[in-house]
VOGU-3710 file (C-alpha; in Angstrom, 3 decimals, decimal comma):
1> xxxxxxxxxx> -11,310/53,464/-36,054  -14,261/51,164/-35,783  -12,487/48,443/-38,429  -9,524/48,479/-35,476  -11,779/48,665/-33,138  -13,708/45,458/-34,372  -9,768/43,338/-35,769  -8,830/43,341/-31,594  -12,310/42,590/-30,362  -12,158/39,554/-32,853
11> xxxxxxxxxx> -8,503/38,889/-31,579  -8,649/39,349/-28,025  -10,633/35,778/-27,355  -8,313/34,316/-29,777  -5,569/35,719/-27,899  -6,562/34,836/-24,436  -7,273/31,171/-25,364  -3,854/30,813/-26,664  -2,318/32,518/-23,469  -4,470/30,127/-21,342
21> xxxxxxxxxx> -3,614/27,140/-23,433  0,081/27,893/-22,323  -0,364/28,750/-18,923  0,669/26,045/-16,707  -2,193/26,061/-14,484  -4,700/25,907/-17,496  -2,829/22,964/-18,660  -3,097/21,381/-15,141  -6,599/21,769/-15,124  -6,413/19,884/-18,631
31> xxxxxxxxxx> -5,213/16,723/-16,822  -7,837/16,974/-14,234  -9,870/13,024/-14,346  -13,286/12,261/-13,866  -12,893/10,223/-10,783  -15,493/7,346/-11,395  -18,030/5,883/-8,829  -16,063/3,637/-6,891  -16,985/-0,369/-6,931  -15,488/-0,169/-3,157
41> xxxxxxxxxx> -16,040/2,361/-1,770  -14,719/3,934/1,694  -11,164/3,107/3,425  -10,400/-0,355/2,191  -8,000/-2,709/3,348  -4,659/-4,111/2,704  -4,726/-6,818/-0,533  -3,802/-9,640/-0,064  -3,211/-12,735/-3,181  -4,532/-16,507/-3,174
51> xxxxxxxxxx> -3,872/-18,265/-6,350  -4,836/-15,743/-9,255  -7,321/-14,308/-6,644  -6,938/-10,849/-4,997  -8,751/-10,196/-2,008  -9,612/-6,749/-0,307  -11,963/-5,393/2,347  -14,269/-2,352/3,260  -16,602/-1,958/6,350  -17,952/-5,548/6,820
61> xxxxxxxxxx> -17,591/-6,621/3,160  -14,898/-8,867/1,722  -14,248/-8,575/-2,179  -12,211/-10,867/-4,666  -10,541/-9,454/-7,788  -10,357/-12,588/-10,205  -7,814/-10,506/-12,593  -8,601/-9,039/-16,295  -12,188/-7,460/-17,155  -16,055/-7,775/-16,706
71> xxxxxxxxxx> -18,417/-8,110/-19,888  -18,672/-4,194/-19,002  -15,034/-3,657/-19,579  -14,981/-3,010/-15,528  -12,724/-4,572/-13,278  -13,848/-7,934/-12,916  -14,124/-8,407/-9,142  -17,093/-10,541/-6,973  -18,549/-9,617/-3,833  -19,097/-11,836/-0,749
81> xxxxxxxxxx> -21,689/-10,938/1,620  -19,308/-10,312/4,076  -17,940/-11,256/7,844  -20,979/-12,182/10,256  -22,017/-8,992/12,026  -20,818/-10,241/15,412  -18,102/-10,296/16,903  -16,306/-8,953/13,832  -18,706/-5,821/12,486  -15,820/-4,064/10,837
91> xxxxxxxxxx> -12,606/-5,548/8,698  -9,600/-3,824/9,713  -6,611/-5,915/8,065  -6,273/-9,174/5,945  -3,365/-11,706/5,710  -3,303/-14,803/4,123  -1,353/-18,238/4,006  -1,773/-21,684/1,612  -4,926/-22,874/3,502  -6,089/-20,034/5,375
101> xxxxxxxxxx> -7,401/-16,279/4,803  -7,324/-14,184/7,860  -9,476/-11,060/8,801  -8,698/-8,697/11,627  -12,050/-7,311/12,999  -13,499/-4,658/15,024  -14,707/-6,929/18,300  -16,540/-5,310/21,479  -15,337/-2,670/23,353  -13,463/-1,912/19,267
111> xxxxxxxxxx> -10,880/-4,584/20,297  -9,352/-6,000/17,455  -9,777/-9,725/16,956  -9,073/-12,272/14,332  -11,769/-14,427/12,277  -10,345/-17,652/10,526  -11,780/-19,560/6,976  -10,252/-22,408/4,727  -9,821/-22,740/1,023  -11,474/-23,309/-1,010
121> xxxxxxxxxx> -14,560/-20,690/-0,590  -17,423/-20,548/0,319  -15,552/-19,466/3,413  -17,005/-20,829/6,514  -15,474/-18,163/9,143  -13,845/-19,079/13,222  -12,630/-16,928/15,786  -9,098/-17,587/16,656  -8,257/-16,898/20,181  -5,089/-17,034/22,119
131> xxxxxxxxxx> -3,705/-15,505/25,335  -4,062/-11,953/23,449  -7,451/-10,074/23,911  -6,908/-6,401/21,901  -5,164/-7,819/18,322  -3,546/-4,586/16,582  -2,014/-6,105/13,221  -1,998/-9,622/11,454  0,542/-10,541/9,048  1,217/-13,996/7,214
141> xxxxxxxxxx> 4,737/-14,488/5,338  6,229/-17,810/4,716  2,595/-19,405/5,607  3,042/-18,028/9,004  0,499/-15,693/10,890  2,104/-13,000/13,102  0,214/-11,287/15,313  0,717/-8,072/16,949  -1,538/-7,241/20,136  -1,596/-4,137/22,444
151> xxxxxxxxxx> -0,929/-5,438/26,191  -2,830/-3,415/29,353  -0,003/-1,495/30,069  0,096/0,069/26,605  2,741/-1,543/25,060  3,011/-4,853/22,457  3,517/-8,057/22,614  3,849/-10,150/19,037  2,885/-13,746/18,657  2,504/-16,248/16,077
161> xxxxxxxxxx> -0,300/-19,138/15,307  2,413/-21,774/16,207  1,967/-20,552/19,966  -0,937/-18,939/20,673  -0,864/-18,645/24,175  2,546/-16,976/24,840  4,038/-14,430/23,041  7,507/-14,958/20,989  10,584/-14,966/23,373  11,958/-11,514/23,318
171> xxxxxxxxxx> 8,335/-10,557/21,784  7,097/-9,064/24,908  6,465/-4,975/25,927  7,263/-3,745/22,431  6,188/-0,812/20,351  3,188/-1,857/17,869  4,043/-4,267/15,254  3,836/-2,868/11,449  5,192/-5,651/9,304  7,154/-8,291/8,969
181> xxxxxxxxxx> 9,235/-10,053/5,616  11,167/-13,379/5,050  14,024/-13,793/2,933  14,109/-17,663/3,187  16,581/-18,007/6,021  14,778/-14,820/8,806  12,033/-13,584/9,484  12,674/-9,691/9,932  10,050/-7,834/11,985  9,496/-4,338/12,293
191> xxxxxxxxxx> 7,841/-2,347/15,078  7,155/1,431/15,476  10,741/1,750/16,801  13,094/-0,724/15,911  14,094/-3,895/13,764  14,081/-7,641/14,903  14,813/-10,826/13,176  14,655/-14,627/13,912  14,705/-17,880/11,822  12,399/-19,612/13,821
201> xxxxxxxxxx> 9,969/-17,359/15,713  10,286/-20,402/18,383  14,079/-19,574/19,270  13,293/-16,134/20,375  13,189/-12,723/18,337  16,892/-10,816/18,263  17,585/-7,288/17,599  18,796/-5,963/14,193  21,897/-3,847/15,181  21,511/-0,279/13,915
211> xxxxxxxxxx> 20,013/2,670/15,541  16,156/3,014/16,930  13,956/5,087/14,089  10,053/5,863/13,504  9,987/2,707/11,107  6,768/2,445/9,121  6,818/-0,834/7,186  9,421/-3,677/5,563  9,233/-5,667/2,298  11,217/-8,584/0,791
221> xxxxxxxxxx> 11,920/-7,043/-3,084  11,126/-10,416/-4,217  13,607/-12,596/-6,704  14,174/-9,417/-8,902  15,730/-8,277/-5,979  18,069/-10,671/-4,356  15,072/-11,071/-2,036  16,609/-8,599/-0,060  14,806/-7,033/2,915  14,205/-3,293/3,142
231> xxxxxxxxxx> 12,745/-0,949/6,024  11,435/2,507/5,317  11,265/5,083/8,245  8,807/8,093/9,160  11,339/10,661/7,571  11,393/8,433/3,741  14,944/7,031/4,758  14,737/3,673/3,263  17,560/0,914/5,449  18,578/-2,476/3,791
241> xxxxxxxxxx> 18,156/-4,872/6,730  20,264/-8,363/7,467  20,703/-9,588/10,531  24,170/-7,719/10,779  22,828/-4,608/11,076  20,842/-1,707/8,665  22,279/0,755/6,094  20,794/3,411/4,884  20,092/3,000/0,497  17,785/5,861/-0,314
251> xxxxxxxxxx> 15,290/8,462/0,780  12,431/10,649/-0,107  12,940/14,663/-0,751  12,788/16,754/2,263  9,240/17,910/1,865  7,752/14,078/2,150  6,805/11,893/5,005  6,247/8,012/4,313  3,172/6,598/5,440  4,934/2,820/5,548
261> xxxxxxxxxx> 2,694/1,930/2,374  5,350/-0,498/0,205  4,967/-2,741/-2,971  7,507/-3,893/-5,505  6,357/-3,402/-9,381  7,922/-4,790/-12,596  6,912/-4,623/-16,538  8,993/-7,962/-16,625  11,981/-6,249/-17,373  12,559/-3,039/-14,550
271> xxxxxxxxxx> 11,390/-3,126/-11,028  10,353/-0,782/-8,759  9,744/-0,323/-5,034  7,002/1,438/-4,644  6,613/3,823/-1,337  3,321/5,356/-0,187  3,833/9,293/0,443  2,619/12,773/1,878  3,583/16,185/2,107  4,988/17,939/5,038
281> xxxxxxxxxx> 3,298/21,391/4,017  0,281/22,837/2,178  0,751/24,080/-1,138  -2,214/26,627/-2,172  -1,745/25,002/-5,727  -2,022/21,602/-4,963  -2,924/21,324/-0,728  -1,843/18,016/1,085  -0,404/15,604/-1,889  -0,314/11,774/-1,063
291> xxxxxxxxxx> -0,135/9,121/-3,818  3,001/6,745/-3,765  7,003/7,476/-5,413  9,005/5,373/-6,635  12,704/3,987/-6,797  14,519/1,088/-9,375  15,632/-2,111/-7,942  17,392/-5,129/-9,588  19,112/-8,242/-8,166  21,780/-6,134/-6,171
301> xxxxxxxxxx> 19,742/-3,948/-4,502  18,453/-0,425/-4,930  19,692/1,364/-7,837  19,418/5,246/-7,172  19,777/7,348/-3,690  16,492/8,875/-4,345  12,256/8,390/-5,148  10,864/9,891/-7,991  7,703/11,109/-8,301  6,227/8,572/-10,970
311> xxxxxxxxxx> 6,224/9,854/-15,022  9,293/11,946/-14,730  10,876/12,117/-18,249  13,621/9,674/-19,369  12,624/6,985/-15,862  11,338/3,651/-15,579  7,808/4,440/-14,378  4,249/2,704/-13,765  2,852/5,742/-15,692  3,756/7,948/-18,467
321> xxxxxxxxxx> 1,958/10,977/-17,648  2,754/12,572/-14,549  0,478/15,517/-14,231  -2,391/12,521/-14,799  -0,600/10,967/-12,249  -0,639/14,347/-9,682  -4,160/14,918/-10,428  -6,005/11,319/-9,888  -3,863/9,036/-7,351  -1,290/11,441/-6,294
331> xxxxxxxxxx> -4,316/13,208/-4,238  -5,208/10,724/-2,265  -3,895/9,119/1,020  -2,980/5,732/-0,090  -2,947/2,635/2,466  -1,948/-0,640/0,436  -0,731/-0,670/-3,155  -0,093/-4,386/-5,060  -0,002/-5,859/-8,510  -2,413/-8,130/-8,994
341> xxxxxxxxxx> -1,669/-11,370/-10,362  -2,637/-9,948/-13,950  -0,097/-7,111/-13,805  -2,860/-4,478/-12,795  -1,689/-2,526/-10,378  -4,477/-2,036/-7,469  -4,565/0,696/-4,533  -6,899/1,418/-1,417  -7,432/4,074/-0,650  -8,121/6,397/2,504
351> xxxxxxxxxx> -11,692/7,326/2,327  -11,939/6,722/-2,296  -12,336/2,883/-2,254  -10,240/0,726/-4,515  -8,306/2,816/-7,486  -6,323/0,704/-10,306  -3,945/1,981/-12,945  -5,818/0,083/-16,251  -6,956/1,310/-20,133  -10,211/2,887/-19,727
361> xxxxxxxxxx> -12,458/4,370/-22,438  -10,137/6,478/-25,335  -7,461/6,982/-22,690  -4,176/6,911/-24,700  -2,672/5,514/-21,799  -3,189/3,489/-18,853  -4,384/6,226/-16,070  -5,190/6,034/-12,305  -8,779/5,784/-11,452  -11,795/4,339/-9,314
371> xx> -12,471/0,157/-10,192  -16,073/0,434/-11,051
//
């Protein structure tokens, strides 16, 4: 009785190890990441690429990625000392054209406004001032600045650095301005509520015909993709745009919103659009999940009706694991993803700092985590 006794309390750890090994939470919990100090820390900025130079704020301090490693084996990335303290104490939103980098910044009264510096650095920062007084977005395509700027009443009003002083024809008591793309002939704009285009912002902004929607952000896929324009909405419907109208290409499953977070991705062979997510409901497993999906692209357009959460067996993917991917980016709120000049693909995030999907230590794999 006591040999039997002894055999199952010898067997019983050995047992409940191998149940746990197999149980999928354990194995979850297996995936979990170290999340490392973060280089940037906070809720950074958009990026935004000059040269083979990526640039990216947080608070009042401007950063520049210069692509591969440190002699650390970090991300090898230099820090300026920042925007002068006045008027701007706070960088909001970069763009960027040929000669200029742009910074949107907290002003008095937290009215957005727009500081100005030339290439080459060191940057020697203006204010750049127009009819507008309360600047809500900056974005540069084409090496043009459009600017988006909330009017008394409440509503928008969108100009651009060729006119200063009077917003663009038809540009006047709009919904706020969340991005705008150019496919060489257009410029396509999108605001919280609808779709415009024009080819020269001087002849007046026209609306894309199609119905009104909650649109979050556009994006030009690039030559890969036919540099074709494409909208995504509030919902994850994602609407190829012309000037003849929208159609609707693909969407998100039911239980995620899109936060209007979009980058295109490519190994040099398959593309991807990448779409910045969250959940509609709390999971007790899981909570809120954010991170990004993802959906192939080649030169005709979107290939499949649907995003994928990234690693799923047998697809193209930025990663291979995808509980690694669940349990490092895909809990965080993500505002701007881009790949870097290098191929590294970068992300800000909401309150984490700057994450990249590199080799790190004895990962087998390239994995999501904190630039250090």
């Amino acid at each position: 009785m006591k040999k039997t006794f002894l055999t199952l309390f010898i067997l019983f750890p050995v047992l409940l190890a191998f149940n746990a090994c197999n149980d999928p939470v354990f194995y979850m919990l297996s995936q979990e990441i170290k999340v490392a100090k973060p280089l940037i820390r906070g809720s950074a900025t958009n990026f935004v690429v000059s040269g083979n130079h990526t640039y990216v704020a947080s608070g009042s301090s401007l950063y520049r990625y210069n692509g591969g490693l440190d002699s650390q084996g970090r991300g090898n990335w230099t820090r300026d000392s920042g925007l002068p303290s006045a008027p701007g104490r706070r960088i909001m939103q970069l763009a960027v054209t040929d000669d200029y980098l742009y910074a949107l910044c907290e002003g008095s009264n937290s009215r957005g406004v727009i500081k100005r510096a030339t290439f080459p650095e060191p940057f020697q920062w203006q204010d750049l001032t127009g009819s507008f007084n309360n600047v809500q977005a900056i974005f540069a395509v084409n090496n043009l600045l459009f600017i988006g700027a909330r009017n008394s009443n409440g509503s928008y009003s969108v100009y651009y650095e060729g006119n200063l002083n009077s917003p663009i024809p038809g540009g006047e008591n709009l919904t706020i301005l969340r991005g705008v793309a150019f496919n060489g002939a257009n410029y396509f704009l999108c605001t919280a509520d609808d779709l415009y285009y024009t080819p020269s912002p001087d002849l007046g902004l026209q609306l894309v015909p199609g119905d009104s929607r909650n649109y979050m952000g556009i994006i030009n896929l690039g030559s890969s993709g036919g540099n074709r324009i494409f909208a995504i909405a509030r919902n994850g419907d994602l609407f190829s745009v012309t000037t003849n109208g929208r159609s609707r290409r693909a969407r998100f499953s039911d239980r995620r919103r899109a936060t209007g977070t979009l980058a295109v991705w490519t190994n040099g062979i398959d593309n991807l659009l990448l779409a910045g997510r969250q959940d509609v409901s709390y999971s007790t497993s899981s909570g809120f999940t954010y991170g990004y999906v993802e959906i192939s692209f080649d030169s005709s357009g979107i290939t499949e009706t649907l995003f994928r959460i990234p690693g799923e067996p047998g697809a193209v993917s930025t990663v291979i694991n995808r509980n690694r991917y669940v349990n490092s980016i895909g809990k965080n709120p993500v505002n701007h993803l881009i790949q870097a000049p290098d191929g590294i693909l970068l992300a800000s995030t909401q309150k984490f700092g700057v994450w990249s999907l590199r080799y790190r230590g004895n990962d087998k794999s390239e994995t999501w985590n904190a630039e250090e």
